[in-house]
C-alpha positions in Angstrom: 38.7 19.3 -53.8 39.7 22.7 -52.3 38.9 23.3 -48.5 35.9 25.5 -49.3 34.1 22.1 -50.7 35.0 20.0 -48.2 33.5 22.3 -45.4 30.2 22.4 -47.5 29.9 18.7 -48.1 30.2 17.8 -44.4 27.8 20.6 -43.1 24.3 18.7 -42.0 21.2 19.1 -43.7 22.0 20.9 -47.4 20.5 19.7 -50.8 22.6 16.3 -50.5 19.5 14.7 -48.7 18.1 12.0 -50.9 13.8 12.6 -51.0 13.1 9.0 -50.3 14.3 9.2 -46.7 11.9 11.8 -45.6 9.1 9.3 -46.6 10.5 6.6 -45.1 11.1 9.0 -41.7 7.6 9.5 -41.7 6.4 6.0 -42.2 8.8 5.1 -39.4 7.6 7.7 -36.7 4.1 6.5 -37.7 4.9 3.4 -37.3 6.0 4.5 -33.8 3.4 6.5 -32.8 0.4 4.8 -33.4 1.0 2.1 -30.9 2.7 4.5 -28.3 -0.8 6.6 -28.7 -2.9 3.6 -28.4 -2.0 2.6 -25.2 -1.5 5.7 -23.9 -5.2 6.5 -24.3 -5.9 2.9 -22.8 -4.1 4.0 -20.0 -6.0 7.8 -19.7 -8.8 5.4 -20.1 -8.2 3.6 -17.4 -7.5 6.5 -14.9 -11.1 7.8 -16.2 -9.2 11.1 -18.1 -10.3 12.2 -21.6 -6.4 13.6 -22.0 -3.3 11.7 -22.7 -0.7 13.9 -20.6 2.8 12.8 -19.8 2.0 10.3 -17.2 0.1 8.2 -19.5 2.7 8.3 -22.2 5.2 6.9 -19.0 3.1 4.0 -18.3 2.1 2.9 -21.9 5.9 2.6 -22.6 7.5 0.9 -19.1 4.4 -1.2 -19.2 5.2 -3.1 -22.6 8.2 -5.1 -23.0 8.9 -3.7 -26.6 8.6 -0.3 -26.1 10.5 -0.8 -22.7 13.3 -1.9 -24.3 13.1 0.3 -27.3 13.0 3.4 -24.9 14.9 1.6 -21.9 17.2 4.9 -21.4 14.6 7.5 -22.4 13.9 9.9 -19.7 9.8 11.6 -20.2 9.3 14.5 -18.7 6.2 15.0 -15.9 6.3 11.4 -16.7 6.8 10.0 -12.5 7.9 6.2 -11.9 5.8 3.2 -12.4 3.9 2.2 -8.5 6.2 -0.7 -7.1 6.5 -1.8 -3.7 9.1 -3.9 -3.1 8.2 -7.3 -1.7 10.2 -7.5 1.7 8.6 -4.4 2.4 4.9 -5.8 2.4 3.8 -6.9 5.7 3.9 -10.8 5.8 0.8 -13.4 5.2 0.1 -15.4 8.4 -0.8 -18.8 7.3 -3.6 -19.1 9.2 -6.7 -20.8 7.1 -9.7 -22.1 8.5 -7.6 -24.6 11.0 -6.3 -21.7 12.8 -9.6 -21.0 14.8 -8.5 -23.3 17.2 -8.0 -20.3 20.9 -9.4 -17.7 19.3 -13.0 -15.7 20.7 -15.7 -16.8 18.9 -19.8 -15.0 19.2 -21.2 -18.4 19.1 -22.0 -19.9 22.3 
């Protein structure tokens, strides 16, 4: 194998590409995209848009567990952050029911 050979057989792309891949590629980003699309538009839906932009495409993903995971380190551009307010940060219940009426005003008289 002379030097001229071995520079074309490890170029990318060329004729050695079987055809049966590029099928399968195909089937595979379907495959993908259909459910990535889907909740995407439930999610312009939602929002009451008629356009899936970026935004909708972030939510749909970090809001399933599969996608998530599949697309964990996948940054979306225009995409934002998912709304989360941490919990210590939320101002805290006060207990009070319907026993805590006891001292407080009241209109009845």
């Amino acid at each position: 194998m002379s030097s001229k050979e071995g520079a074309a057989a490890s170029k990318k792309g060329g004729r050695g590409k079987p055809k049966a891949s590029k099928a399968v590629s195909r089937s595979q980003k379907a495959g993908l995209q259909f459910p990535v699309l889907e909740l995407a538009g439930n999610a312009a839906r939602d929002n009451k848009k008629n356009r899936i932009i970026p935004r909708h495409i972030q939510l749909a993903v970090r809001n399933d567990e599969e996608l998530g995971k599949l697309l964990g380190s996948v940054t979306i551009a225009n995409g934002g952050v998912l709304p989360n307010i941490n919990q210590n940060l939320l101002p805290k219940k006060t207990g009070k029911g319907r026993g805590g009426d006891i001292g407080s005003a009241s209109q009845e008289f």
